[in-house]
C-alpha positions in Angstrom: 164.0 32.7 107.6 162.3 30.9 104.5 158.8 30.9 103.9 157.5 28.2 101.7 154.6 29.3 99.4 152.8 28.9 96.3 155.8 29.8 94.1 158.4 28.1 95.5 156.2 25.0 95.2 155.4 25.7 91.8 159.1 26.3 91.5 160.3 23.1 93.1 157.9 21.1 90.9 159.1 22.4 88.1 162.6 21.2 89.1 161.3 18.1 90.3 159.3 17.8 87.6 156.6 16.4 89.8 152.8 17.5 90.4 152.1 17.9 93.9 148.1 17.1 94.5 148.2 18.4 98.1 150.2 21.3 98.0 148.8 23.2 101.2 150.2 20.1 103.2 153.3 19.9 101.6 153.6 23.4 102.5 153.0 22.9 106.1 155.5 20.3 105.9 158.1 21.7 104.3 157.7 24.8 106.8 158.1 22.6 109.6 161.4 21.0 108.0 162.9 24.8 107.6 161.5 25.6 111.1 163.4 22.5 112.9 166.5 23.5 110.6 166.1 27.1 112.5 166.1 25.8 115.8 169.1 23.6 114.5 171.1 26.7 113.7 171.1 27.9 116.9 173.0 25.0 118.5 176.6 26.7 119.6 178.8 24.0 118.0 182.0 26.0 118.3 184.7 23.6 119.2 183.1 20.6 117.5 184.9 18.8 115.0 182.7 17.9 111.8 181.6 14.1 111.6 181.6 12.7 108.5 180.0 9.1 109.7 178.7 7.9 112.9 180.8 4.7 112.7 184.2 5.4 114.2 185.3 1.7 113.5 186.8 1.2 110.0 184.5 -1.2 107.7 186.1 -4.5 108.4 186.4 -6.5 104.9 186.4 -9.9 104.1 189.8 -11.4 102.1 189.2 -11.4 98.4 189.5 -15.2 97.3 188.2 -16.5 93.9 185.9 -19.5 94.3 184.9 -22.2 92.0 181.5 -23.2 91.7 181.1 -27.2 91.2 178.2 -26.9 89.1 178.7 -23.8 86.1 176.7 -25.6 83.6 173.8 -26.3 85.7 173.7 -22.9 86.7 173.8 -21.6 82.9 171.1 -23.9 82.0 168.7 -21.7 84.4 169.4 -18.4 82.9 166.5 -17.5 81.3 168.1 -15.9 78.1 171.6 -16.5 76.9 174.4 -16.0 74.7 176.6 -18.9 74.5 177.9 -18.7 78.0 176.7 -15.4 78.9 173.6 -14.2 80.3 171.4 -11.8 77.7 169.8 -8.8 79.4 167.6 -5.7 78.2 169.7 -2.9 76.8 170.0 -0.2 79.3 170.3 2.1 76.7 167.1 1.8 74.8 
């Protein structure tokens, strides 16, 4: 069984790299999660074939079909930074 303490805390924030404010309640916490997990374990689930998702149904997709908007200049008039006929954004890379 796992016992969460004051070093694996400081471990996991260190991984995290988080600060934890109210550690001796995270502690409780986390303690209760490992606990339930414990009680989990000793399910007998021989015989049970693994679900990967709760949805036994396939996801049902809509047809792919290209539509034209009417109005493609009015709607590059209201973007609020272009480039010719492209929206500008912020670089996502700094």
């Amino acid at each position: 069984m796992i016992k969460i303490d004051d070093k694996l805390i400081d471990h996991l924030s260190k991984l995290a790299r988080l600060t934890f404010e109210e550690t001796e309640r995270l502690k409780s916490d986390l303690q209760k999660i490992i606990d339930y997990f414990e009680i989990l374990s000793e399910v007998d689930t021989e015989g049970i074939e693994p679900m990967y998702t709760p949805i036994e149904e396939p996801c049902k997709l809509r047809e792919s079909e290209p539509k034209s908007h009417e109005n493609v200049e009015g709607i590059i008039e209201n973007f609020p930074e272009k480039e010719g006929r492209f929206i500008k954004v912020p670089s996502i890379y700094g």
